[in-house]
C-alpha positions in Angstrom: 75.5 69.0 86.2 78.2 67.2 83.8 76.3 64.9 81.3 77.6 61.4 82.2 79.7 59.9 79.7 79.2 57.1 77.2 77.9 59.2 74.1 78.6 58.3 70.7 81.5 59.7 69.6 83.3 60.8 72.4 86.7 59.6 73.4 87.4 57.9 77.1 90.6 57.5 78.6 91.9 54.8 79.8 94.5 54.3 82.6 96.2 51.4 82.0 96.6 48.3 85.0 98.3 45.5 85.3 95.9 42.8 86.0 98.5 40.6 87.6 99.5 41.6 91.4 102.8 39.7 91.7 105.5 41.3 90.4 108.8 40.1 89.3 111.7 38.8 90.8 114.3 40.7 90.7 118.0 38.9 89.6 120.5 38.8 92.5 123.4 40.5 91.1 126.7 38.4 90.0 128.9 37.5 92.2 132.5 38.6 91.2 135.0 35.8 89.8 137.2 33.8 92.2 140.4 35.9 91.9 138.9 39.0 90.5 140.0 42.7 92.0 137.5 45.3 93.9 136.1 47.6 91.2 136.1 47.7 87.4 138.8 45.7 85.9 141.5 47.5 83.5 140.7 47.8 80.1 143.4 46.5 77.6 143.8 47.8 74.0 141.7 45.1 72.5 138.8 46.6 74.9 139.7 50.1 74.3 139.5 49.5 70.4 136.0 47.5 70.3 134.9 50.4 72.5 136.1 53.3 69.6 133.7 51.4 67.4 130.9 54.1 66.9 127.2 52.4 68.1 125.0 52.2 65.2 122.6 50.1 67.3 118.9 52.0 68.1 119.3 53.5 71.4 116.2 52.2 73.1 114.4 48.6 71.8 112.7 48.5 74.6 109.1 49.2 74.0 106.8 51.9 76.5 104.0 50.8 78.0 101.6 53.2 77.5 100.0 55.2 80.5 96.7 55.2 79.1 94.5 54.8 76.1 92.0 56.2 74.3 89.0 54.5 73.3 86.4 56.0 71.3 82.5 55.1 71.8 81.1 53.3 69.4 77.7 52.7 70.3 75.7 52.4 73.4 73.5 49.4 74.6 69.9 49.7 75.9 71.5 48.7 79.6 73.6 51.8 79.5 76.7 50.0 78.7 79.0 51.6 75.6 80.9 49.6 73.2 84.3 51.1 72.9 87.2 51.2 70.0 90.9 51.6 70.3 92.6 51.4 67.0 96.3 52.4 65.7 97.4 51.9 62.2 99.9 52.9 59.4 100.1 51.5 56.1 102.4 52.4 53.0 103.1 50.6 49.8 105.3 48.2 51.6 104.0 47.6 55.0 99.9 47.4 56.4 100.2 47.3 60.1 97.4 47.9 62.6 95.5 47.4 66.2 91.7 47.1 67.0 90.5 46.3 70.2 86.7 46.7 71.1 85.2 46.1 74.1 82.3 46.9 76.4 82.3 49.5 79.7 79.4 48.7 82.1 77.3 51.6 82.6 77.8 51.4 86.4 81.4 52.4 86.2 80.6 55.0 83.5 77.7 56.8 86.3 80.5 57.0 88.6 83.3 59.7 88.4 86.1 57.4 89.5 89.0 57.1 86.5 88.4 54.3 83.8 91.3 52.0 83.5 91.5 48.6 81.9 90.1 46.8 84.6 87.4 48.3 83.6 86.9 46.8 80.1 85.0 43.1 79.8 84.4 41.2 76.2 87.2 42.4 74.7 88.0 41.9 71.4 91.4 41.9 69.9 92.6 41.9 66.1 95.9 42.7 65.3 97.8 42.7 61.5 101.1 43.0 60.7 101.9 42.7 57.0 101.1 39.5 56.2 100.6 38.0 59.6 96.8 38.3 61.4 96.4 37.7 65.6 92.9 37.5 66.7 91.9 37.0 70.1 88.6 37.0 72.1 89.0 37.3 76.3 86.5 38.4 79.0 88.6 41.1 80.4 91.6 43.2 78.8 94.7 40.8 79.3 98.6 42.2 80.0 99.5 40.8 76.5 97.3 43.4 74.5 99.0 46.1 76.5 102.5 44.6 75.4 101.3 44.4 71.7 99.6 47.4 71.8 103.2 49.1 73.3 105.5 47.1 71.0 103.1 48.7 67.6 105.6 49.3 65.1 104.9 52.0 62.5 105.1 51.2 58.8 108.5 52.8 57.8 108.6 54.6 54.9 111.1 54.2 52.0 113.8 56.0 53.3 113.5 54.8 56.3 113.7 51.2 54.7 116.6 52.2 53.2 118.3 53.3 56.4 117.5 50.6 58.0 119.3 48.5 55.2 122.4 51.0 55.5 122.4 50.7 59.3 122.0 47.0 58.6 125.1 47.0 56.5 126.5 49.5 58.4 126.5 46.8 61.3 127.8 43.9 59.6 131.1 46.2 58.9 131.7 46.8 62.5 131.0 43.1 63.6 134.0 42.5 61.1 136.3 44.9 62.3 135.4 44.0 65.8 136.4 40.5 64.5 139.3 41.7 63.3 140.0 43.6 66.4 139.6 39.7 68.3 142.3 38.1 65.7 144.7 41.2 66.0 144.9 40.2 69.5 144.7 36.9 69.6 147.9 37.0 66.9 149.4 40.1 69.6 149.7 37.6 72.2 151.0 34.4 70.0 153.4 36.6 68.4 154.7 37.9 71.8 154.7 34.1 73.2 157.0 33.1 70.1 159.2 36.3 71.1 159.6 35.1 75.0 160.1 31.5 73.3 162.6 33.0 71.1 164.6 35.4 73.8 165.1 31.8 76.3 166.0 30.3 73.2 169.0 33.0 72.8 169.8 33.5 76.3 170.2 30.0 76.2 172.7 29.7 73.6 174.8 32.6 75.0 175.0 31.2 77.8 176.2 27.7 75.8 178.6 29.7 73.9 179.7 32.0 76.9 180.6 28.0 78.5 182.5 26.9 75.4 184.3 30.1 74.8 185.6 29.5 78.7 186.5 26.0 78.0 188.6 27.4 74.9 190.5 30.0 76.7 191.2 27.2 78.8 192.2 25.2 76.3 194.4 28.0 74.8 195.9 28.7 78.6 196.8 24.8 78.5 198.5 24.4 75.7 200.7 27.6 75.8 202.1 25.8 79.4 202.7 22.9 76.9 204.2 25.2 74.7 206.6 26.4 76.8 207.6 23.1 78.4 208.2 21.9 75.0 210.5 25.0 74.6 212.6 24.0 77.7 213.2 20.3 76.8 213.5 21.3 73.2 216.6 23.9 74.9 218.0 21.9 77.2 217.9 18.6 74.2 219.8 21.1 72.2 222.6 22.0 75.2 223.0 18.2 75.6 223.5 17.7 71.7 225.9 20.6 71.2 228.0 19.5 74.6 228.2 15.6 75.2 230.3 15.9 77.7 227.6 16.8 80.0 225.5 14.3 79.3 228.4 11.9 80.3 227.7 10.4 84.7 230.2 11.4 87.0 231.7 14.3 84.4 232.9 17.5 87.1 233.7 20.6 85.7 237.7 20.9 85.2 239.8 22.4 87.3 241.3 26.4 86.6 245.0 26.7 84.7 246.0 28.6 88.2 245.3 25.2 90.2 247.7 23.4 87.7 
């Protein structure tokens, strides 16, 4: 025969339940943008740039939720029920954090062999302190929130982890500038490539002005060598008439040969 369990001293475990049944809707996933193409959209150079950035980000903030915990018996009742602890601290110089929860296990679930879990506990008892900052809270069964609190524990960090935390910190604030940076590079990219489409119309246009007065010169030129040489002509034919008057005289025939004589 096992001796049942409940003595002073010994540690229980725990499996830990969710008290509440529902569970939680899930998000319908986002509907692609009016316009968009199937599949991942292409990456431009800003993208590609913010994404070379090395991640100094912790990989997983995200807290566990513990699968069970241990309680250790404290003292037991004259009923048969035990008073059970669960504590968790660390303290150093700079930080005192730390956990207690007591509460009572009625001896009926102890006599029987079936798993303890948290449904299990009743009069619960809940003190939590985190430096400075003190939660208590008192609750007739063991609620969801002191299996959040009790998952999201944070350990007191030690100095060098303090300080590289501080460095990541800084660390951090470098990359959101170059990222910045990164945005205005762009931003700038695309104005300056605007002014150079602006400025290429802007050319194109005025060849194409000074292609239209460069025609309208040859033209020009074209015309007035005509003029030129019609000027030549009358300027000849002015000097035949001043060098022979004769000519210029109505009716004048040209005279006859000495043979006709």
């Amino acid at each position: 025969m096992e001796p049942p369990r409940g003595a002073v001293g010994e540690t229980l475990d725990v499996i830990v339940k969710v008290n509440r049944s529902e569970g939680a809707a899930t998000p319908a996933p986002a509907a692609p943008a009016a316009g968009a193409p199937a599949g991942a959209a292409a990456k431009g150079p800003q993208d590609e740039l913010i994404a070379a950035l090395p991640k100094l980000e912790p990989d997983d903030k995200t807290p566990k939720v513990p699968s069970v915990i241990k309680m250790r018996v404290l003292r037991k009742l004259e009923n048969g029920d035990v008073i059970v602890e669960a504590t968790r601290a660390s303290t150093n110089e700079w930080d005192a954090n730390s956990i207690r929860a007591v509460s009572r296990i009625p001896r009926a679930r102890l006599a029987t062999n079936q798993p303890l879990t948290t449904l299990d506990l009743v009069d619960v008892d809940w003190y939590e302190q985190q430096g400075a900052n003190t939660i208590e809270r008192e609750s007739s069964g063991w609620e969801d929130e002191y299996t959040l609190r009790w998952a999201g524990f944070e350990e007191a960090r030690s100095k060098t982890a303090i300080e590289l935390e501080n460095k990541r910190k800084d660390l951090q604030k470098v990359k959101d500038r170059l990222q910045d940076r990164i945005v205005n590079m762009s931003k700038e990219r695309g104005q300056i490539a605007q002014e150079r489409e602006r400025v290429r119309k802007l050319r194109e246009e005025a060849e194409q002005k000074l292609n239209e007065l460069n025609r309208k010169v040859s033209e020009q030129n074209g015309l007035i060598e005509q003029q030129k040489d019609t000027i030549l002509k009358q300027q000849a034919l002015l000097n035949e008439v001043a060098g022979n008057p004769e000519k210029a005289k109505p009716g004048n025939t040209t005279p006859p040969a000495e043979g006709d004589q």
